[in-house]
MMTF fields as JSON, N, C-alpha, C and O atoms, coordinates in Angstrom:
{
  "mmtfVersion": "1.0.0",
  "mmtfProducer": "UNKNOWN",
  "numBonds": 367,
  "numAtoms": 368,
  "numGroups": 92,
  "numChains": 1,
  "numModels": 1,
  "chainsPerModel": [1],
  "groupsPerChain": [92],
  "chainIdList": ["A"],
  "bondAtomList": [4, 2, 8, 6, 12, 10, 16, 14, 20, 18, 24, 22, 28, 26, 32, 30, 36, 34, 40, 38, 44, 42, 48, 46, 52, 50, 56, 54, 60, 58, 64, 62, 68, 66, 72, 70, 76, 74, 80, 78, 84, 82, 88, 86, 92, 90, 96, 94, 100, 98, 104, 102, 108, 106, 112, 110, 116, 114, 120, 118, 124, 122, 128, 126, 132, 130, 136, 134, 140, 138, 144, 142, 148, 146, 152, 150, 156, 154, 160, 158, 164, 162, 168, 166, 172, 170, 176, 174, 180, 178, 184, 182, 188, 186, 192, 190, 196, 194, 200, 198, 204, 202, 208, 206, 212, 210, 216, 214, 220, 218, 224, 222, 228, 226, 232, 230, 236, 234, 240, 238, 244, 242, 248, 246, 252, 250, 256, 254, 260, 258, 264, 262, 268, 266, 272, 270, 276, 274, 280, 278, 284, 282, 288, 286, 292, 290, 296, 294, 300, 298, 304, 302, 308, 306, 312, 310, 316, 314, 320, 318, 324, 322, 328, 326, 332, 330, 336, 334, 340, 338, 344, 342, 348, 346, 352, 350, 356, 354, 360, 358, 364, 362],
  "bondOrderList": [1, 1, 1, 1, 1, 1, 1, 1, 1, 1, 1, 1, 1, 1, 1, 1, 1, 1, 1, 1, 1, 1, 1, 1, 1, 1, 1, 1, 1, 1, 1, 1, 1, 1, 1, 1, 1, 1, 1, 1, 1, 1, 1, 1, 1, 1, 1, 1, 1, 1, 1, 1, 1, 1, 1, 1, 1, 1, 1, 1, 1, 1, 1, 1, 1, 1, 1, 1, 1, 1, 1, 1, 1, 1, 1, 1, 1, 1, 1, 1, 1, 1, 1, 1, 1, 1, 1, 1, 1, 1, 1],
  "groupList": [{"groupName": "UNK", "atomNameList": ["N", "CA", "C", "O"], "elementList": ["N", "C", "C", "O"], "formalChargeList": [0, 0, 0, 0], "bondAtomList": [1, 0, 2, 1, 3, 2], "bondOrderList": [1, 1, 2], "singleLetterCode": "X", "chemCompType": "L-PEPTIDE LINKING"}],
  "groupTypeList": [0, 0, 0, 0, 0, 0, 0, 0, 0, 0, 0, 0, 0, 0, 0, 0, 0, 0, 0, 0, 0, 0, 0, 0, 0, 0, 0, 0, 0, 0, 0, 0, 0, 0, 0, 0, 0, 0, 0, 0, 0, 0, 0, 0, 0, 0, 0, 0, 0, 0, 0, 0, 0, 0, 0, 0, 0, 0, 0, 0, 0, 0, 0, 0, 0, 0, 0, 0, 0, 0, 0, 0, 0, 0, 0, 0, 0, 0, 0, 0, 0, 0, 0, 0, 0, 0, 0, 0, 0, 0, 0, 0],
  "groupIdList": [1, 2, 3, 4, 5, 6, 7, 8, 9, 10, 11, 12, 13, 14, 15, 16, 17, 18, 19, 20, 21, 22, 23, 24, 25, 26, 27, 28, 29, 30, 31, 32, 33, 34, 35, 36, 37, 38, 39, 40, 41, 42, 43, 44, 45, 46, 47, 48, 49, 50, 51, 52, 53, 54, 55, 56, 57, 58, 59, 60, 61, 62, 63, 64, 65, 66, 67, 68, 69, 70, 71, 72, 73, 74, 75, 76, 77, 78, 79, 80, 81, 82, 83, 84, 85, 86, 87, 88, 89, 90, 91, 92],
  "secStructList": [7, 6, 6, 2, 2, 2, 2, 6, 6, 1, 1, 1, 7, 7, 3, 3, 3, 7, 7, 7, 7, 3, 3, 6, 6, 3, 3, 7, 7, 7, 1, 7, 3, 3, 3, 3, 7, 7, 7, 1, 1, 7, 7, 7, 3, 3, 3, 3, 3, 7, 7, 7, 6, 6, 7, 7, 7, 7, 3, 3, 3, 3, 3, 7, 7, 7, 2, 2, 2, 2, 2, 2, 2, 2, 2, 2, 2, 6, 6, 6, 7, 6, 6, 1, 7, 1, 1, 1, 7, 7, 7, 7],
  "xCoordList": [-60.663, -59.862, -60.709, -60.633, -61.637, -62.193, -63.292, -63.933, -63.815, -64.947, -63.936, -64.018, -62.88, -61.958, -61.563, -61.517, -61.371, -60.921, -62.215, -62.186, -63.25, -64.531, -64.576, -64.606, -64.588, -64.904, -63.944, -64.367, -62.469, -61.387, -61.23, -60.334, -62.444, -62.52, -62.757, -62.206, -63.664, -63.886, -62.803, -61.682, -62.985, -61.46, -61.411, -60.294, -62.336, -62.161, -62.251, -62.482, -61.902, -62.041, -60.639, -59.639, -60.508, -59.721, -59.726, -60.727, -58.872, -59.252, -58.044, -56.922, -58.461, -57.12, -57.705, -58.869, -56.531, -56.641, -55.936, -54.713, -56.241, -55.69, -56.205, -56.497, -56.265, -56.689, -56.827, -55.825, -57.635, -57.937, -57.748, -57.935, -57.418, -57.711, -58.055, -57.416, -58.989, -59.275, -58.977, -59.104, -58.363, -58.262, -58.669, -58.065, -59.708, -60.133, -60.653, -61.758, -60.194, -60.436, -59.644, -59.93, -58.404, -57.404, -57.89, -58.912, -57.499, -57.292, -55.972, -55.338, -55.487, -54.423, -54.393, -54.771, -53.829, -53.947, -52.692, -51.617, -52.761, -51.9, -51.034, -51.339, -49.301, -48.204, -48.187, -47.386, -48.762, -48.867, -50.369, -51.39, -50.512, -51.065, -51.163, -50.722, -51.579, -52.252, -52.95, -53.871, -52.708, -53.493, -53.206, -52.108, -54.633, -54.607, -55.223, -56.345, -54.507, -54.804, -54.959, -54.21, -55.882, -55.924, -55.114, -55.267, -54.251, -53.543, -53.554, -53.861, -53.07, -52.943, -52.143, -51.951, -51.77, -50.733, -51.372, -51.115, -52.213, -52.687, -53.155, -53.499, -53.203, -53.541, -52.485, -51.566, -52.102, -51.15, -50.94, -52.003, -50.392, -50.538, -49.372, -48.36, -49.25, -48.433, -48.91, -50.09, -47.632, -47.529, -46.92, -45.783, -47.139, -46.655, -46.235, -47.03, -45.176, -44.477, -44.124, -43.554, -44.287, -44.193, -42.328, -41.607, -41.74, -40.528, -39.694, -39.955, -38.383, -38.13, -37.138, -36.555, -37.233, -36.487, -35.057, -34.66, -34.301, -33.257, -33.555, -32.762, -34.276, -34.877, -35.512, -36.253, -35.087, -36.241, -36.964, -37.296, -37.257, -37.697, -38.721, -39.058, -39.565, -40.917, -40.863, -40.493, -41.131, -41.299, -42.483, -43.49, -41.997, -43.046, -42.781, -41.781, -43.688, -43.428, -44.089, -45.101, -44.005, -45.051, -44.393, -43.219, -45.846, -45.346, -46.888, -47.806, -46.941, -48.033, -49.005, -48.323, -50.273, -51.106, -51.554, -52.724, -50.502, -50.978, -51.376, -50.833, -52.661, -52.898, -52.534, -53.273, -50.941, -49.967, -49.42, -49.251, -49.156, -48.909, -49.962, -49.565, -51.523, -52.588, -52.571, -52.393, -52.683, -52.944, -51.857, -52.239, -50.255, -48.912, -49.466, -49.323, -49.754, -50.342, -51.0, -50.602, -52.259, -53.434, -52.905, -53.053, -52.159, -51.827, -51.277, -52.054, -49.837, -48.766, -49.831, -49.838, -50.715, -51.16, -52.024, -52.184, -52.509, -53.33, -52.111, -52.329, -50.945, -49.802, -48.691, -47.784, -49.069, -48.964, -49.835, -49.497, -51.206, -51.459, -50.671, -49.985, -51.05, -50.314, -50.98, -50.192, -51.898, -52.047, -51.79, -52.286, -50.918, -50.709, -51.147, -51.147, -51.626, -51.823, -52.932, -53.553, -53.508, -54.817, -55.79, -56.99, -55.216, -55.993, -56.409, -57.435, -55.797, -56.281, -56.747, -57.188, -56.521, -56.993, -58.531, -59.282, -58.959, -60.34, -60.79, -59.882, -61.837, -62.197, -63.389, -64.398, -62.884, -64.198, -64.559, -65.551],
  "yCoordList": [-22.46, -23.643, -24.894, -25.807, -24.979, -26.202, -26.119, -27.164, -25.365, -25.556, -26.053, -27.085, -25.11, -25.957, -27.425, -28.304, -27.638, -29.532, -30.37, -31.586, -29.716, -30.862, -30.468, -31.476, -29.37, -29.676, -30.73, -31.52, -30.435, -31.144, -32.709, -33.41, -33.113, -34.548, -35.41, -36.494, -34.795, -35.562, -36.287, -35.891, -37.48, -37.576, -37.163, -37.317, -36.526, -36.171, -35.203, -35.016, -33.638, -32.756, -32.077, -32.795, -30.792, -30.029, -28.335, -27.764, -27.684, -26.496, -25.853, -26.326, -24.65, -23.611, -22.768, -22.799, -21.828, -21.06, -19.753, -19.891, -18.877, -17.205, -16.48, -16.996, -15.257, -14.397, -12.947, -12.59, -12.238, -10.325, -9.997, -10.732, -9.011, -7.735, -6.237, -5.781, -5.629, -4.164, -3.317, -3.537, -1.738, -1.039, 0.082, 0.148, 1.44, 2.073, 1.949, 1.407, 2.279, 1.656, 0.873, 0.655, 0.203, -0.414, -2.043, -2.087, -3.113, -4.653, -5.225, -4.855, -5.982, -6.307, -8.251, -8.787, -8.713, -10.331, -10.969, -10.378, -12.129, -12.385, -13.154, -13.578, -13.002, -13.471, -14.546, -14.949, -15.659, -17.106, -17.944, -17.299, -18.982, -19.706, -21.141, -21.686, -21.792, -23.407, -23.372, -22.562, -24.941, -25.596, -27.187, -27.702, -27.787, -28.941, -29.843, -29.623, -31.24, -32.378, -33.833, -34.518, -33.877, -35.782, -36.417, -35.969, -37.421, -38.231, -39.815, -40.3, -40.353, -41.835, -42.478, -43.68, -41.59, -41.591, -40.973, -41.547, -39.801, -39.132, -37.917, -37.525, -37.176, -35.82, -35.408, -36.124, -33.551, -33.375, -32.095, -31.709, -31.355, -29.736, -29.085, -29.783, -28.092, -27.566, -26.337, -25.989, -25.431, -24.475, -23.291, -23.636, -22.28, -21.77, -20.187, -19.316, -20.2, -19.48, -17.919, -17.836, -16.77, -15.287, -15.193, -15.824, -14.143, -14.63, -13.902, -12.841, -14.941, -14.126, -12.736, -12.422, -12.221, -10.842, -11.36, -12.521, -10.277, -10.648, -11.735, -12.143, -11.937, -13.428, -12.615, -11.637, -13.195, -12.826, -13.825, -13.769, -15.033, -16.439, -16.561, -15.734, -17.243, -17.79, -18.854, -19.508, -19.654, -21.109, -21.505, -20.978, -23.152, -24.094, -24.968, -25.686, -24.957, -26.515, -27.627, -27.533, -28.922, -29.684, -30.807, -31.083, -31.348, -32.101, -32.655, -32.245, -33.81, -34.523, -33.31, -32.591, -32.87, -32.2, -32.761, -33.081, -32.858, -33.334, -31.779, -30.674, -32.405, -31.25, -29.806, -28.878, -29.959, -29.277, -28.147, -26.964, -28.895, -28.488, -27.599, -26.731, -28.096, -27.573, -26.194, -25.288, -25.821, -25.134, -24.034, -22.91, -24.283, -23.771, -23.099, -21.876, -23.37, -22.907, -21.661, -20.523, -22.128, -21.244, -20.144, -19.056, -20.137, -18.707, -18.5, -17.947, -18.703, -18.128, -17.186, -15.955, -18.091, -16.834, -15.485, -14.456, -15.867, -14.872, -13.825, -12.62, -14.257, -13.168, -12.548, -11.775, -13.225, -12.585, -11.193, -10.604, -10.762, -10.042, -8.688, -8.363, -7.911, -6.617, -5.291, -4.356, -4.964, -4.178, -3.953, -3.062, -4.97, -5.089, -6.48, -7.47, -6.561, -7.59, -7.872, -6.939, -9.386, -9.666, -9.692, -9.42, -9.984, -10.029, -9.158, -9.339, -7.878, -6.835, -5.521, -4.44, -5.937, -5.002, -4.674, -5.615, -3.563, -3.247, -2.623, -2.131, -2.557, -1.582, -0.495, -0.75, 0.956, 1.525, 2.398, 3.109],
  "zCoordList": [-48.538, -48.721, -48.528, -49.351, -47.306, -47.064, -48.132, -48.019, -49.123, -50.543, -51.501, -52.166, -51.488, -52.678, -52.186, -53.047, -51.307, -50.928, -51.043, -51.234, -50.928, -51.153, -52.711, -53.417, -53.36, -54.511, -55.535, -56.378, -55.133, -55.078, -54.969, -55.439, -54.153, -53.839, -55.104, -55.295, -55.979, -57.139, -57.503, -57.185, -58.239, -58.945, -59.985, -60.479, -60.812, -61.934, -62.455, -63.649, -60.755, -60.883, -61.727, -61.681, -62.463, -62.814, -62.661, -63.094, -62.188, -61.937, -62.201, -62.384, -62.19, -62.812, -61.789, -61.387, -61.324, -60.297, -60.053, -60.021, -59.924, -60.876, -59.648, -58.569, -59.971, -59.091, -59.697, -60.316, -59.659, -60.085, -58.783, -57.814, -58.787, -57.863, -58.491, -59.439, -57.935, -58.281, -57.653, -56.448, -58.097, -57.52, -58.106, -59.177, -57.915, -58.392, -59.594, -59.648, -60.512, -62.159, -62.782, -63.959, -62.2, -62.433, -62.218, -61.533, -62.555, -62.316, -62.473, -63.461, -61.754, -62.198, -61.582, -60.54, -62.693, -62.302, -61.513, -61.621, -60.733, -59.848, -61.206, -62.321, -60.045, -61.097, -61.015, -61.858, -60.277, -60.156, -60.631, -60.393, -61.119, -61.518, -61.513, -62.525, -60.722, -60.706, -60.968, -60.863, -61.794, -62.692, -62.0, -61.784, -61.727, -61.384, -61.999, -62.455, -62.153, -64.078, -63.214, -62.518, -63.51, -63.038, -64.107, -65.243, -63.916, -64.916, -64.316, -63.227, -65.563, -64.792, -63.704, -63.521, -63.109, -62.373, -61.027, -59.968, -61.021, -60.175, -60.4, -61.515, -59.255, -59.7, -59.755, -59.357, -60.482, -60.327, -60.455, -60.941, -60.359, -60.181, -61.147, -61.097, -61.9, -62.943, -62.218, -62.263, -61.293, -61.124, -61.916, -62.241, -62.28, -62.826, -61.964, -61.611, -61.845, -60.566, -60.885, -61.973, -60.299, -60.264, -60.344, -59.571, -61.599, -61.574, -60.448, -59.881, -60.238, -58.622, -59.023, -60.06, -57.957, -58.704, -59.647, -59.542, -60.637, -61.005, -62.134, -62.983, -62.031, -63.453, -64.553, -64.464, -65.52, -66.782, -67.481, -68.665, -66.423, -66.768, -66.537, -65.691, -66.862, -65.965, -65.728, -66.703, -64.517, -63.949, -63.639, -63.167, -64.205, -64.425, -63.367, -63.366, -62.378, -61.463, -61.565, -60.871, -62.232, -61.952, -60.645, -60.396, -59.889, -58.709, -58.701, -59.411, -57.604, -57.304, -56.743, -56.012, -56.83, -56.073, -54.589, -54.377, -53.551, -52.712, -51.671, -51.642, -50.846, -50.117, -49.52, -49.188, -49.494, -49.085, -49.917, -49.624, -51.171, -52.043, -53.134, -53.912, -52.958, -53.051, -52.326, -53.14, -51.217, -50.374, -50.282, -49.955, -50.592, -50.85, -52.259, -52.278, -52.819, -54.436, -54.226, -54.474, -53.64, -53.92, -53.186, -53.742, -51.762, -51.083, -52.046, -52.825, -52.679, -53.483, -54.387, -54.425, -55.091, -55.891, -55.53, -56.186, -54.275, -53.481, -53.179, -53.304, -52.816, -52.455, -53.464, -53.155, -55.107, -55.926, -56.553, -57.58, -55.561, -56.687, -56.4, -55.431, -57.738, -57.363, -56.471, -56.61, -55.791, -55.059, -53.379, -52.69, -52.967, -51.812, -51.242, -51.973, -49.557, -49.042, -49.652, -50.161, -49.756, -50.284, -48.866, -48.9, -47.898, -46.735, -46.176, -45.522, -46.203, -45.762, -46.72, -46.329, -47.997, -49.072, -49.313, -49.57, -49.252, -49.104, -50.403, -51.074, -50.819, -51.955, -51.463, -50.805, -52.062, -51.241, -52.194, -52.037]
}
């Protein structure tokens, strides 16, 4: 988190932000996705959200990219992927 906030500092940085995970011979990509846009207005973050059970929708959030909301992002997609916890998932 603290490499992504300095790289972040730029103002004229943009980044998209995803996630793989592997498992044996398998990959599978996380269900969430930020994307962060400098505009004239500011920066700004277009989330694109894992659908919640019972939905057959996909959601789009856009909101100011403020730190919080930065950081709310990037876990979400770390805890979208599909093989379990990302924190404790090992490959061997």
């Amino acid at each position: 988190m603290a490499a992504l906030g300095q790289a972040l500092s730029d103002p004229a940085a943009e980044v998209a932000v995803y996630a793989r995970q592997y498992r044996d011979d398998a990959k599978g990509p996380s269900a969430s996705v930020l994307s962060l846009k400098d505009g004239s207005g500011g920066r700004i973050a277009l989330y694109q959200q894992a659908r919640t059970a019972g939905s057959g929708e996909a959601w789009l959030a856009i909101c100011p990219a403020t730190p919080q909301l930065v950081q709310v992002g990037v876990k979400t997609v770390l805890d979208t992927l599909p093989y379990g916890e990302w924190k404790t998932h090992s490959r061997v």
